[in-house]
C-alpha positions in Angstrom: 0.0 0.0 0.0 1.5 3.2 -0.8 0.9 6.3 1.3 -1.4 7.5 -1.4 -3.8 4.7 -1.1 -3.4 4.8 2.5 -5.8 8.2 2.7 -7.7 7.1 0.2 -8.9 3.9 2.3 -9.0 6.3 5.7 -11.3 8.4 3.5 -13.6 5.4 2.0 -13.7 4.3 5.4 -14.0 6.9 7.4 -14.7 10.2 5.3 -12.9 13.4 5.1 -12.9 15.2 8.3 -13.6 12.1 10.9 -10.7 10.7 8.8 -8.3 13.3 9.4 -8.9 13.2 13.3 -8.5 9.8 13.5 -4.9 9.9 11.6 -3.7 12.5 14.3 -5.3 11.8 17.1 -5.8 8.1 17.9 -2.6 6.5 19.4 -2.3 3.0 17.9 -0.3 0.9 20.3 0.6 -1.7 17.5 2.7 0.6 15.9 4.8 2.3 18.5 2.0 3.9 20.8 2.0 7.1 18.3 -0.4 8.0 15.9 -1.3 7.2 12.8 -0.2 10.7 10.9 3.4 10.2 13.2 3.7 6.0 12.2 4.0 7.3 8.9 6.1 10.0 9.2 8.4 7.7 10.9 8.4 5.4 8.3 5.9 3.2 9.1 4.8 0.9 6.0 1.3 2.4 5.1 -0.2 -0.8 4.8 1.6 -1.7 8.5 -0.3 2.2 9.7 -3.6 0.8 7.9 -4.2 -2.2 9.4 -3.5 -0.9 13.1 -6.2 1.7 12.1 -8.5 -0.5 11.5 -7.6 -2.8 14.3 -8.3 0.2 16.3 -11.6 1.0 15.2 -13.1 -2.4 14.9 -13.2 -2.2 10.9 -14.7 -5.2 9.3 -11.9 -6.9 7.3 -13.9 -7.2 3.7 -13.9 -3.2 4.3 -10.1 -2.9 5.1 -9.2 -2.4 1.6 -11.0 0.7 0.4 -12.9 1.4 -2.6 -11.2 0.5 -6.2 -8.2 -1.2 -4.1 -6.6 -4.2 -4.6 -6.4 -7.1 -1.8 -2.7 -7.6 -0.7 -1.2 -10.6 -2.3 0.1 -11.4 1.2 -1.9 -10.8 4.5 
């Protein structure tokens, strides 16, 4: 997932302002107890950002991949 895709899913999923929060405000513990928006600055894999996201907020996992996007080839 490249960081493109990555806030196009967080919009699909979430929409554009609620999405935005979320990326800076909710800490995700799976990737280093830091946001989302600072997981990727730090060089987080997207996908790796993504799926802590949605762990997070108790996304379904048929609506992890965003609208038009591909299922990874490995999960």
């Amino acid at each position: 997932m490249r960081v493109s895709e990555f806030w196009t899913a967080v919009a699909d999923e979430f929409g554009e302002p609620y999405g935005q929060v979320l990326v800076n405000d909710q800490v995700l513990g799976s990737v280093g107890s830091v946001t989302a928006a600072q997981a990727l600055s730090r060089g987080v894999p997207a996908r790796q950002v993504w799926t802590a996201l949605c762990d997070a907020m108790d996304v379904p996992s048929e609506r992890r991949y965003g609208v038009g996007q591909r299922e990874p080839k490995n999960q």
